[in-house]
SERO-4910 file (N, C-alpha, C, O; in steps of 0.05 Angstrom, whole numbers):
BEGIN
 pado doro    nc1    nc2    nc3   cac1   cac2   cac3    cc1    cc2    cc3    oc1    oc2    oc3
  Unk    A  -2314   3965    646  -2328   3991    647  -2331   4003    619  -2310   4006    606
  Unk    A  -2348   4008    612  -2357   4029    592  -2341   4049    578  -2333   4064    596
  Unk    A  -2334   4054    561  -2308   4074    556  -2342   4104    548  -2363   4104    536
  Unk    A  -2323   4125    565  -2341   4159    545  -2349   4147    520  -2373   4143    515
  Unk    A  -2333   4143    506  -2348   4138    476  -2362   4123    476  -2382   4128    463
  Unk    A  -2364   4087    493  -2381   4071    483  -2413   4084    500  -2436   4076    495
  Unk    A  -2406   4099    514  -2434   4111    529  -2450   4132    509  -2473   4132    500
  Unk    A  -2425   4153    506  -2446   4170    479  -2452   4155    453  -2471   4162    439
  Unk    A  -2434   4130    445  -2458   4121    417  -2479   4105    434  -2502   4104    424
  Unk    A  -2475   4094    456  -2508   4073    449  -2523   4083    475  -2532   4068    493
  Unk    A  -2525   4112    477  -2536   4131    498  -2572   4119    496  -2590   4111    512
  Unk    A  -2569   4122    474  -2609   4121    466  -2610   4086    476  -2633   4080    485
  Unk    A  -2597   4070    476  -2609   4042    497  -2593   4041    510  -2583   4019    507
  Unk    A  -2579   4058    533  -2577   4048    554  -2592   4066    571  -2593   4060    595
  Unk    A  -2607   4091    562  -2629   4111    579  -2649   4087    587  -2661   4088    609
  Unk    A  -2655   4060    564  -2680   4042    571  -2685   4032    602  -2667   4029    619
  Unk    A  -2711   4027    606  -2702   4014    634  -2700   3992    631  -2686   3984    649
  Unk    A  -2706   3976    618  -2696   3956    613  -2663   3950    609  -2653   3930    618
  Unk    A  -2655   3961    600  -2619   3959    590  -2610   3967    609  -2623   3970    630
  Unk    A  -2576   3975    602  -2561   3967    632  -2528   3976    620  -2521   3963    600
  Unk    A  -2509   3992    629  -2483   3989    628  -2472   3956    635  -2451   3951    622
  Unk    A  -2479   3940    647  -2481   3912    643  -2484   3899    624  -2465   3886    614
  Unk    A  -2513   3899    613  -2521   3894    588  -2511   3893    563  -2513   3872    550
  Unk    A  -2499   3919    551  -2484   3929    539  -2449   3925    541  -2434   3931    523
  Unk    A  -2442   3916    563  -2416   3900    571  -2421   3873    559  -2407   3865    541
  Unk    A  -2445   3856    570  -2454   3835    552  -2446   3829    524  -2429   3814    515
  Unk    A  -2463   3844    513  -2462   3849    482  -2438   3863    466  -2433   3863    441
  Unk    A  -2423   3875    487  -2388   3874    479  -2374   3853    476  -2356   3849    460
  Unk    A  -2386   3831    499  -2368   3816    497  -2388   3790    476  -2375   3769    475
  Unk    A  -2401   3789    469  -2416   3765    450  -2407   3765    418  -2404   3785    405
  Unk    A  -2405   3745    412  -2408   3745    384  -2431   3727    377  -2440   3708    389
  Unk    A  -2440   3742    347  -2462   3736    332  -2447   3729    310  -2426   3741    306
  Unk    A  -2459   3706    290  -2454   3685    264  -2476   3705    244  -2497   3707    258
  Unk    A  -2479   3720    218  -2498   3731    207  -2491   3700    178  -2472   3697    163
  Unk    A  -2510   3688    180  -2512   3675    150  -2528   3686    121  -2551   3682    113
  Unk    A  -2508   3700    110  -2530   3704     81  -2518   3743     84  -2520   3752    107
  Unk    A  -2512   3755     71  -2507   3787     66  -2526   3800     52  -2525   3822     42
  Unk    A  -2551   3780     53  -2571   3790     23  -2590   3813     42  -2588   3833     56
  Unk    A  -2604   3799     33  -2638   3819     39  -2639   3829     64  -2638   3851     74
  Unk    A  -2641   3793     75  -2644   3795    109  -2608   3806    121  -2601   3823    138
  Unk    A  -2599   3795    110  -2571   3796    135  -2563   3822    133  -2553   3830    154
  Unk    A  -2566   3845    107  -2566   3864    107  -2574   3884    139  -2562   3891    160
  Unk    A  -2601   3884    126  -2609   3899    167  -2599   3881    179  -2579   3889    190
  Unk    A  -2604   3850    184  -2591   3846    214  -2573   3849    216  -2569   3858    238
  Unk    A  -2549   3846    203  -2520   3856    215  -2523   3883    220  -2510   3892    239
  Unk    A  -2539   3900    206  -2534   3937    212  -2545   3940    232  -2545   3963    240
  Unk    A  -2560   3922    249  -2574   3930    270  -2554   3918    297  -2549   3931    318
  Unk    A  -2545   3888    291  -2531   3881    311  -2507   3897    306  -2497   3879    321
  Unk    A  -2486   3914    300  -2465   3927    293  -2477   3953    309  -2464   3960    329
  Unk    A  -2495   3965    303  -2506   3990    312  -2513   3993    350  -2513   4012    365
  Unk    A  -2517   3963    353  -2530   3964    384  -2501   3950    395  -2500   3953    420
  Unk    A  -2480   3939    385  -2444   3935    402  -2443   3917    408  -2435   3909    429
  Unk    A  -2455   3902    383  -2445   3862    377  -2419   3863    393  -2428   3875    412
  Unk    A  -2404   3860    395  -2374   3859    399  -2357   3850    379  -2335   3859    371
  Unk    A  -2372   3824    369  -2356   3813    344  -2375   3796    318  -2386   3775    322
  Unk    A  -2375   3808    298  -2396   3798    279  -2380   3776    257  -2358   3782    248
  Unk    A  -2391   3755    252  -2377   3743    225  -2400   3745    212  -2422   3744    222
  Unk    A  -2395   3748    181  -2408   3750    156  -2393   3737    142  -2369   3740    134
  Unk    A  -2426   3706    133  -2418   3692    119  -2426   3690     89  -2449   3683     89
  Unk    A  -2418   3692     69  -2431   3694     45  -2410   3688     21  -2388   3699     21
  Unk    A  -2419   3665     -4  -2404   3664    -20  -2412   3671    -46  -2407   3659    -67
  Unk    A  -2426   3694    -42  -2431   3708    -65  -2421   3732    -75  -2409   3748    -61
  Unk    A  -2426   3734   -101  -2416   3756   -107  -2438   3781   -116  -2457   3775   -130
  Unk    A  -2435   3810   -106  -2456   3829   -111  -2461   3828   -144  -2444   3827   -162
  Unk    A  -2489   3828   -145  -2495   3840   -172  -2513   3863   -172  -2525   3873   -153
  Unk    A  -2514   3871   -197  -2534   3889   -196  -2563   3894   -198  -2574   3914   -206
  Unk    A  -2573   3872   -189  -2602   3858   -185  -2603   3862   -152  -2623   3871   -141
  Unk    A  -2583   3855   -140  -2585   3860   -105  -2588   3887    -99  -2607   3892    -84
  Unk    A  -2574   3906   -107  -2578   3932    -94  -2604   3945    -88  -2607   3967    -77
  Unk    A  -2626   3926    -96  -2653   3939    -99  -2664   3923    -60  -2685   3926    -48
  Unk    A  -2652   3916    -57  -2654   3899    -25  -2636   3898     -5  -2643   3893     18
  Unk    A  -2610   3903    -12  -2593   3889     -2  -2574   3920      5  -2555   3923    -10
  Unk    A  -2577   3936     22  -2563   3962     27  -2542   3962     43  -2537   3983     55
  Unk    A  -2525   3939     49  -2499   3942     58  -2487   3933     32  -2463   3930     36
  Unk    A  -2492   3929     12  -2475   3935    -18  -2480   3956    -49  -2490   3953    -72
  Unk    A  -2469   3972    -37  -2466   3992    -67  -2466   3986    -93  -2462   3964   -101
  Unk    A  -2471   4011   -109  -2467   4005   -140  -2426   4004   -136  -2415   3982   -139
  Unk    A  -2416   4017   -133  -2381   4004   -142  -2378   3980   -132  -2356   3971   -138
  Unk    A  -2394   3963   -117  -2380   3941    -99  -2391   3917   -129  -2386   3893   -129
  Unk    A  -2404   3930   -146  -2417   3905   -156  -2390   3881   -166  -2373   3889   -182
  Unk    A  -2390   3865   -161  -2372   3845   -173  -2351   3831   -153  -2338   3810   -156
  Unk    A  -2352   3849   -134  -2342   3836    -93  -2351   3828    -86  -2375   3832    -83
  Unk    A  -2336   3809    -76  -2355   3794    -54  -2368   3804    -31  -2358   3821    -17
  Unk    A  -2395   3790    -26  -2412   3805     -9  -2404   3805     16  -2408   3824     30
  Unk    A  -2387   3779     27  -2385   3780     58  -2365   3807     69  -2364   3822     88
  Unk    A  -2344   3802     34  -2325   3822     44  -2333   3858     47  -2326   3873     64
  Unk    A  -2353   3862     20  -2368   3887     23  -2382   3895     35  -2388   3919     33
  Unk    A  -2396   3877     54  -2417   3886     68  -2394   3880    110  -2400   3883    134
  Unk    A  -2375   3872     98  -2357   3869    127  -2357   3906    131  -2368   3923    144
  Unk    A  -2339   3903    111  -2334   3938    102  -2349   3959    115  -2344   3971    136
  Unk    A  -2364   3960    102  -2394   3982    115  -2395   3979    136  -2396   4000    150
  Unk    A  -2396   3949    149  -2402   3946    183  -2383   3958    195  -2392   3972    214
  Unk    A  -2351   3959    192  -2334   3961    202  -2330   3990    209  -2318   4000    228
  Unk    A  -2344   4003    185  -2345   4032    187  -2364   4048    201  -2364   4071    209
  Unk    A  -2382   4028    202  -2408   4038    219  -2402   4038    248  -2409   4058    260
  Unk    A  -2393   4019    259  -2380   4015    284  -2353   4011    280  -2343   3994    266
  Unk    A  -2338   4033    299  -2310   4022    295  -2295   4012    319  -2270   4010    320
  Unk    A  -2316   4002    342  -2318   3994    362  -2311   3962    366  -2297   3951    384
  Unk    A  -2323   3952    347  -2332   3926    345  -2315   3907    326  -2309   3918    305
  Unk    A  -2307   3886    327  -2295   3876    307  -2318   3856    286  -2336   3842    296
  Unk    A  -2313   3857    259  -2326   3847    240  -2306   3827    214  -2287   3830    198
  Unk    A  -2324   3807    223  -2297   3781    211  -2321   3778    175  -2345   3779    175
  Unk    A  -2305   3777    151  -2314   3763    126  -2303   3733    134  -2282   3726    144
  Unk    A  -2332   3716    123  -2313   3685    111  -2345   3683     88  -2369   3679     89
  Unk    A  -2320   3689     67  -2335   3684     35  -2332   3659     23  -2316   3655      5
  Unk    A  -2349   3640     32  -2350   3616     29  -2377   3612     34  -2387   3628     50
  Unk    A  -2398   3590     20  -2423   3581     21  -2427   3558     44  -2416   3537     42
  Unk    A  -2442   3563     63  -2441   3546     93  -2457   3519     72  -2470   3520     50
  Unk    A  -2450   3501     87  -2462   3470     72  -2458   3450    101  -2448   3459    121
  Unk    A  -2468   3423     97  -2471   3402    109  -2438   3402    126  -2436   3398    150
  Unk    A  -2416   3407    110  -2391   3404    118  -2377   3420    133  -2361   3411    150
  Unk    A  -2383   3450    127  -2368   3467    144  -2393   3475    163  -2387   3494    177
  Unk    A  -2413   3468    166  -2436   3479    184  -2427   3484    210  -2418   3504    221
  Unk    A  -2431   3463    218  -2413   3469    252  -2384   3476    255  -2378   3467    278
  Unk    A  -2364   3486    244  -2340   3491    238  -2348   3530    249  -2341   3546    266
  Unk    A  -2369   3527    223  -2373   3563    228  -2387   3571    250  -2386   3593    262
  Unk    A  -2408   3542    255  -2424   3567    283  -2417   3560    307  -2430   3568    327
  Unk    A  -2391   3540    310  -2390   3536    342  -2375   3557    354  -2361   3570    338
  Unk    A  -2373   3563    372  -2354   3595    388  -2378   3606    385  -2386   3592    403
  Unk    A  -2400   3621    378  -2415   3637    366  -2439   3638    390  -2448   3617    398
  Unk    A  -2449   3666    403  -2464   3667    422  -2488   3662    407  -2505   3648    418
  Unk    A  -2492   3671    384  -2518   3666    370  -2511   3668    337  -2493   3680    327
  Unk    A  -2527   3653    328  -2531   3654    299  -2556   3663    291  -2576   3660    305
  Unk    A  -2556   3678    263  -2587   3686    250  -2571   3683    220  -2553   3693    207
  Unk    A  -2594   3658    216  -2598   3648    184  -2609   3654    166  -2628   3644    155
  Unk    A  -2590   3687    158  -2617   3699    139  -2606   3686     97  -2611   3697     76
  Unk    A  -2595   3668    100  -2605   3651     71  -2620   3651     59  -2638   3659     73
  Unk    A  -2628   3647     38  -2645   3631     23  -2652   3606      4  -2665   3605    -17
  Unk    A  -2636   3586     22  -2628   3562     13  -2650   3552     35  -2652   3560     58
  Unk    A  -2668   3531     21  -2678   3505     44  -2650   3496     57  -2641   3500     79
  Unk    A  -2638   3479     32  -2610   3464     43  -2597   3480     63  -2591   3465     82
  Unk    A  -2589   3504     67  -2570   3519     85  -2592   3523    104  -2580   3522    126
  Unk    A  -2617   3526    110  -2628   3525    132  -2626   3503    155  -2620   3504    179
  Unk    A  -2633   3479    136  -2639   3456    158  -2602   3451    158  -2594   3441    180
  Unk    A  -2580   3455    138  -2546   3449    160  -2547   3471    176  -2539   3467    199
  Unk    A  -2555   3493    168  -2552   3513    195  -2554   3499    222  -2537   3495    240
  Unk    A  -2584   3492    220  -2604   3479    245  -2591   3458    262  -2586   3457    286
  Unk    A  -2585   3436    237  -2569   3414    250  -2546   3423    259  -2539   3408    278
  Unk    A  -2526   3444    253  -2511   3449    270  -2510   3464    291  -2490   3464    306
  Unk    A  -2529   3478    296  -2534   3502    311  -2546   3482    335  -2535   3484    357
  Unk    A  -2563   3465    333  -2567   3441    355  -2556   3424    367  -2564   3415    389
  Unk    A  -2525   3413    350  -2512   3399    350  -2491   3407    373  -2484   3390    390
  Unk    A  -2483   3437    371  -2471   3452    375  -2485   3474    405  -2475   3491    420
  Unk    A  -2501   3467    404  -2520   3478    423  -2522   3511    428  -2531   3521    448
  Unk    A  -2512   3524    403  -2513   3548    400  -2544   3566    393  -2558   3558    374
  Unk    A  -2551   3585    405  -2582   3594    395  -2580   3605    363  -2559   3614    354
  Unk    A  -2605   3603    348  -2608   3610    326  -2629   3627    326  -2645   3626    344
  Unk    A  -2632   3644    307  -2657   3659    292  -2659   3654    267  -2643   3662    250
  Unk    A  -2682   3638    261  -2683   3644    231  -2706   3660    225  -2722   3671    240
  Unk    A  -2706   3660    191  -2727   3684    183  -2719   3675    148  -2698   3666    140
  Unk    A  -2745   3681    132  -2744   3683    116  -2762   3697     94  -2785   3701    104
  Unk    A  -2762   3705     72  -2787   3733     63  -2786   3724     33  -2769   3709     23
  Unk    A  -2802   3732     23  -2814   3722     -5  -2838   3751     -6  -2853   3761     10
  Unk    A  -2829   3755    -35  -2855   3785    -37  -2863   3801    -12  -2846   3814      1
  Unk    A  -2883   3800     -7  -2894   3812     14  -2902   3806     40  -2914   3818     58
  Unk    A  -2889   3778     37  -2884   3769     69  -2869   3758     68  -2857   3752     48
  Unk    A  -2862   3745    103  -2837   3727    103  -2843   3715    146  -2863   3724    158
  Unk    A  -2831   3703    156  -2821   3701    184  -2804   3696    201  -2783   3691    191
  Unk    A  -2805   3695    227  -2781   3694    228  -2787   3676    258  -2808   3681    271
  Unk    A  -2768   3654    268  -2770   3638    290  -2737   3642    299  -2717   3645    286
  Unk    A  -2744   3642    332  -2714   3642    350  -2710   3608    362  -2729   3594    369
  Unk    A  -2692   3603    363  -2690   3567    367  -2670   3571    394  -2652   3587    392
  Unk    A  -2674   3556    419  -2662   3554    441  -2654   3527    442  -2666   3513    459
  Unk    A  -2635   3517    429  -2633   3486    426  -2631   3473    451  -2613   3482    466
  Unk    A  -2650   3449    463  -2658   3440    487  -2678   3452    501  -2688   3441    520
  Unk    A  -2688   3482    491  -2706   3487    508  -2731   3494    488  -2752   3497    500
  Unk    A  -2732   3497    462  -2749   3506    452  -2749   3481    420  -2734   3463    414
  Unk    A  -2772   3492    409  -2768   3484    392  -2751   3489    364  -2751   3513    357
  Unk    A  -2735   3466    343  -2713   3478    330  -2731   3483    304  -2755   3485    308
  Unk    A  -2721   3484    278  -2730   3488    250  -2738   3466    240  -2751   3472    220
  Unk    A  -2737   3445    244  -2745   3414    240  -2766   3407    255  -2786   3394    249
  Unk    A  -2760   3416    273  -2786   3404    290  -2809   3418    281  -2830   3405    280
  Unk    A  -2810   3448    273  -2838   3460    259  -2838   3448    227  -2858   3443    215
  Unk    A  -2811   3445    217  -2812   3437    192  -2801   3410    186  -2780   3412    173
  Unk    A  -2806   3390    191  -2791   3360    188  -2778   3351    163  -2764   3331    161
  Unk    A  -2787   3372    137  -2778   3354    122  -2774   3386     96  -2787   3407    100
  Unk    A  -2762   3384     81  -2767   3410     58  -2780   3403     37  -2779   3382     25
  Unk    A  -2796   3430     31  -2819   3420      9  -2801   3415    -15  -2779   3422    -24
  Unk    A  -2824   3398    -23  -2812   3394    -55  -2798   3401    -71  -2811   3422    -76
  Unk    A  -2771   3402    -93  -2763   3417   -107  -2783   3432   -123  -2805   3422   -130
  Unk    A  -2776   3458   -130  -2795   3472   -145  -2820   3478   -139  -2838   3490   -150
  Unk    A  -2816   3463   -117  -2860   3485   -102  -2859   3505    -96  -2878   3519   -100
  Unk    A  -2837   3515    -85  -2833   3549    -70  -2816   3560    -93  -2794   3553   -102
  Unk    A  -2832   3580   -100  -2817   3600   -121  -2790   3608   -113  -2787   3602    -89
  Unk    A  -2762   3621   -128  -2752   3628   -111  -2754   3664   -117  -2774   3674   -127
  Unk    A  -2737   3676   -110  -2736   3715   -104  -2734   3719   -135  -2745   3739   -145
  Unk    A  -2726   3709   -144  -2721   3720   -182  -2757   3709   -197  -2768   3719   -216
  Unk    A  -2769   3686   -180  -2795   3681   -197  -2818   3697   -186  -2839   3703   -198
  Unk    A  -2811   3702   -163  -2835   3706   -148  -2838   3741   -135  -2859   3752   -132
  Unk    A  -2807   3754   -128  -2809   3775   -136  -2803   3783   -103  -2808   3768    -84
  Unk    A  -2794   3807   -100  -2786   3811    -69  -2791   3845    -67  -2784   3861    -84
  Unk    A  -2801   3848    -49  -2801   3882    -41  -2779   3894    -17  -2783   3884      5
  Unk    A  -2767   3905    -17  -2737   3908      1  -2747   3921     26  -2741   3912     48
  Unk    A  -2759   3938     23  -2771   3938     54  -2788   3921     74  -2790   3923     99
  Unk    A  -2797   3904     59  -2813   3877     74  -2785   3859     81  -2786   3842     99
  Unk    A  -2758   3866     63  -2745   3844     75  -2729   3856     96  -2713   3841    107
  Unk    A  -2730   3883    106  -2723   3908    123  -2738   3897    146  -2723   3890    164
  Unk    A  -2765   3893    150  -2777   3889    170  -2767   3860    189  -2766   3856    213
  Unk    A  -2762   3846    168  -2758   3814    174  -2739   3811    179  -2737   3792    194
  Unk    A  -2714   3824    174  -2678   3823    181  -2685   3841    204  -2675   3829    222
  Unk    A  -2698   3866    217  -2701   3876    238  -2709   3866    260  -2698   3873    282
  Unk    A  -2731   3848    259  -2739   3841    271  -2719   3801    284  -2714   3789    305
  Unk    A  -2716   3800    266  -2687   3775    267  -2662   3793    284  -2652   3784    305
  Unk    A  -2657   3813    276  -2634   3833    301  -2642   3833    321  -2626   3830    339
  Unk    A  -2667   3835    328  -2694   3843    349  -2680   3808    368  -2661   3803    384
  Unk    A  -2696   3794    357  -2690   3763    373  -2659   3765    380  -2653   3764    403
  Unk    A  -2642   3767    361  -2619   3764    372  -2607   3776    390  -2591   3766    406
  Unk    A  -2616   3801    391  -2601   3809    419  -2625   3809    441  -2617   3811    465
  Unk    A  -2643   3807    438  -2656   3796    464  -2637   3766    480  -2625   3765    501
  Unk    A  -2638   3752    463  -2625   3723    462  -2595   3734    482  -2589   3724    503
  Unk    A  -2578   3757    469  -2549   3762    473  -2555   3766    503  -2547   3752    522
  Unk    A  -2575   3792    504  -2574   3814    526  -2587   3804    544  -2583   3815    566
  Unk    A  -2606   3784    544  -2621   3775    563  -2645   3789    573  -2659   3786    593
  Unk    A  -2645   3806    552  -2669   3828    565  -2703   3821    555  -2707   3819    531
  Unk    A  -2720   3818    567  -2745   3814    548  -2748   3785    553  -2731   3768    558
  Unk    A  -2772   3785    549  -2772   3749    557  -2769   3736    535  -2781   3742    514
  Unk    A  -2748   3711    540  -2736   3690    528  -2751   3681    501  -2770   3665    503
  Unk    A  -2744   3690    475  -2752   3686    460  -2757   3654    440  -2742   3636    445
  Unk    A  -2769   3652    429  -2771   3618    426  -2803   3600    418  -2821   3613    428
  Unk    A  -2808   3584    410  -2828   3564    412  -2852   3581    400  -2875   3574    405
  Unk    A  -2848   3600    386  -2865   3608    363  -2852   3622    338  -2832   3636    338
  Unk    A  -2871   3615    315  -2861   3625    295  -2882   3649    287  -2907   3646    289
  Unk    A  -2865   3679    277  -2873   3701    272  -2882   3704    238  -2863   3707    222
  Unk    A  -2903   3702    231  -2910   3708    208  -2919   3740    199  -2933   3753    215
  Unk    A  -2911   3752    177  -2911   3775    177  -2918   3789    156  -2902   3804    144
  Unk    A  -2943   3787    149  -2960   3806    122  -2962   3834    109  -2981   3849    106
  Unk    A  -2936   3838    101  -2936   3867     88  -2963   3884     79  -2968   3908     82
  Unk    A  -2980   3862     65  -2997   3880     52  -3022   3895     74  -3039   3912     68
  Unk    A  -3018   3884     93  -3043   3888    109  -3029   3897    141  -3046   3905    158
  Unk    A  -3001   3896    150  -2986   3896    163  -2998   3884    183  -3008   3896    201
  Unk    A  -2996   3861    183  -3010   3845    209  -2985   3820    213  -2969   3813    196
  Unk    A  -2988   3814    233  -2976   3793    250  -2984   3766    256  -3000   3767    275
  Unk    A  -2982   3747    251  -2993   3717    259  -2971   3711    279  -2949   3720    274
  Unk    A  -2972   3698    300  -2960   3682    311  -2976   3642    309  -2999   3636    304
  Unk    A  -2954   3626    313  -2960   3606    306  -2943   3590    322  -2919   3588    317
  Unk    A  -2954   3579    345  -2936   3564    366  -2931   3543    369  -2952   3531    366
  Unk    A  -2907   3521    374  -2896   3516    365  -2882   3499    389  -2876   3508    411
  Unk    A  -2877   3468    379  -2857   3453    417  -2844   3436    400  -2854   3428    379
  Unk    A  -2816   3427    409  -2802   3413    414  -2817   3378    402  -2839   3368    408
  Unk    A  -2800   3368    388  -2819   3342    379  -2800   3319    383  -2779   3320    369
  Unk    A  -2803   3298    401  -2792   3276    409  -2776   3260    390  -2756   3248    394
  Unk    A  -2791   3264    365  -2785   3247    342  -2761   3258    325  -2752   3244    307
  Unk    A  -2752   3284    330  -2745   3314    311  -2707   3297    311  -2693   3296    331
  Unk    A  -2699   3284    284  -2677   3282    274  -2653   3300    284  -2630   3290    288
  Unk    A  -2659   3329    286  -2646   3345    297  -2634   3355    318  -2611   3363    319
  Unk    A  -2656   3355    342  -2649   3366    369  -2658   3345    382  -2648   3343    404
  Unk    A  -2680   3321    375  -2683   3310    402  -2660   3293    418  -2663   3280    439
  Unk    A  -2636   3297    405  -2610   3283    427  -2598   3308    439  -2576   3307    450
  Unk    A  -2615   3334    437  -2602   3347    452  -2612   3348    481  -2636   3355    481
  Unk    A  -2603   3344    501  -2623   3344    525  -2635   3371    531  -2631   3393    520
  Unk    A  -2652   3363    555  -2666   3396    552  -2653   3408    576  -2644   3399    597
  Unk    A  -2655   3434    565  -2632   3451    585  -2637   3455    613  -2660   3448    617
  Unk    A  -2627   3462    633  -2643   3463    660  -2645   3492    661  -2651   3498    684
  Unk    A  -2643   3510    648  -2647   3534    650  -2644   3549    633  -2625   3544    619
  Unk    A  -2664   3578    622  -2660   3584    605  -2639   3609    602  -2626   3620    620
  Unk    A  -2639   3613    576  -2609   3627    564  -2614   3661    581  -2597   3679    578
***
């Protein structure tokens, strides 16, 4: 049951008709994996923390500089020179004091991939590594855990939800990573912090649909997202027989 307090903070979604004292028991009890404290994982952790994740890990092995603060608003000017998973735990912890919020300041790779996202009701890969995308993927498939990814550059970016067995994963839209040095990265090409506001929101958005079950089952398209003109592409998207990644995963008999 609901404690008085957990009813007056998340009053404004559980009035929805959609939502539910249920629902919100749900999402007490789920945990979410946030990969990356930067741009994106910034909002999405402040959003999943705000709506009663139950338990968040933040993963990041970086350290704040003073080039991030212009994007990245779960870390301050004093935090510069801390580590991000641990400073931006911080903030969360304070924002909700409901919820528990785990740091592991360490860089996810090929090795610890599935180490970090198995237990985990959902993961969102907000990185900006090709490499940490596709170990995310492969483990998040492997592992049969749901993912969101998303990613932003300047004035746009997108974002895809992966239902491993039932949808399609990050390989299967993307089979292979482009070239070294074809994709600029955020220091060449240049980033606007509210475009990466929209894209980490909207990555919170999938994930707790995914948690709460509310809204139909997200998946099998990818969200493209044009700041300058504020428009939307969708770009749809299946499951590929051939896909290195998920096709040993069988397909689920029901969805999440």
């Amino acid at each position: 049951m609901l404690t008085d307090g957990a009813i007056e903070r998340y009053s404004r979604q559980l009035v929805l008709p959609e939502w539910s004292g249920a629902v919100q028991e749900r999402l007490a009890g789920a945990s979410a994996m946030v990969i990356g404290a930067g741009a994106l994982g910034s909002p999405a952790a402040t959003y999943l923390a705000c709506a009663g994740v139950g338990r968040l890990g933040i993963v990041d092995g970086d350290d704040v500089d003073v080039s991030n603060l212009q994007r990245q608003p779960l870390h301050f000017t004093p935090d510069i020179g801390g580590q991000k998973a641990e400073t931006a735990a911080q903030k969360l912890g304070l924002l909700n004091t409901e919820i528990t919020v785990e740091p592991y300041p360490v860089t996810l790779d090929e090795q610890n991939a599935e180490a970090i996202v198995t237990g985990a009701d959902v993961v969102l890969d907000c990185s900006d590594s090709f490499e940490t995308r596709y170990a995310v993927n492969e483990a998040c498939c492997g592992a049969r855990v749901p993912l969101v990814e998303a990613g932003v550059l300047g004035f746009s970016g997108m974002v895809m939800a992966i239902r491993p067995g039932e949808t399609a994963c990050y390989r299967c839209a993307f089979p292979t990573p482009p070239p070294a040095g074809s994709v600029p990265t955020c220091r060449e090409a240049g980033i606007l912090g509210a475009v990466a506001g929209v894209l980490g929101s909207l990555q919170a958005l999938e994930a707790l649909k995914l948690l709460s079950g509310v809204g139909e089952a997200p998946g099998d398209v990818i969200v493209q997202f044009d700041g300058l003109t504020l428009t939307q592409t969708l770009v749809h998207t299946k499951r590929r027989d051939g896909c290195t990644a998920c096709a040993r995963v069988p397909a689920a008999s029901h969805s999440l």
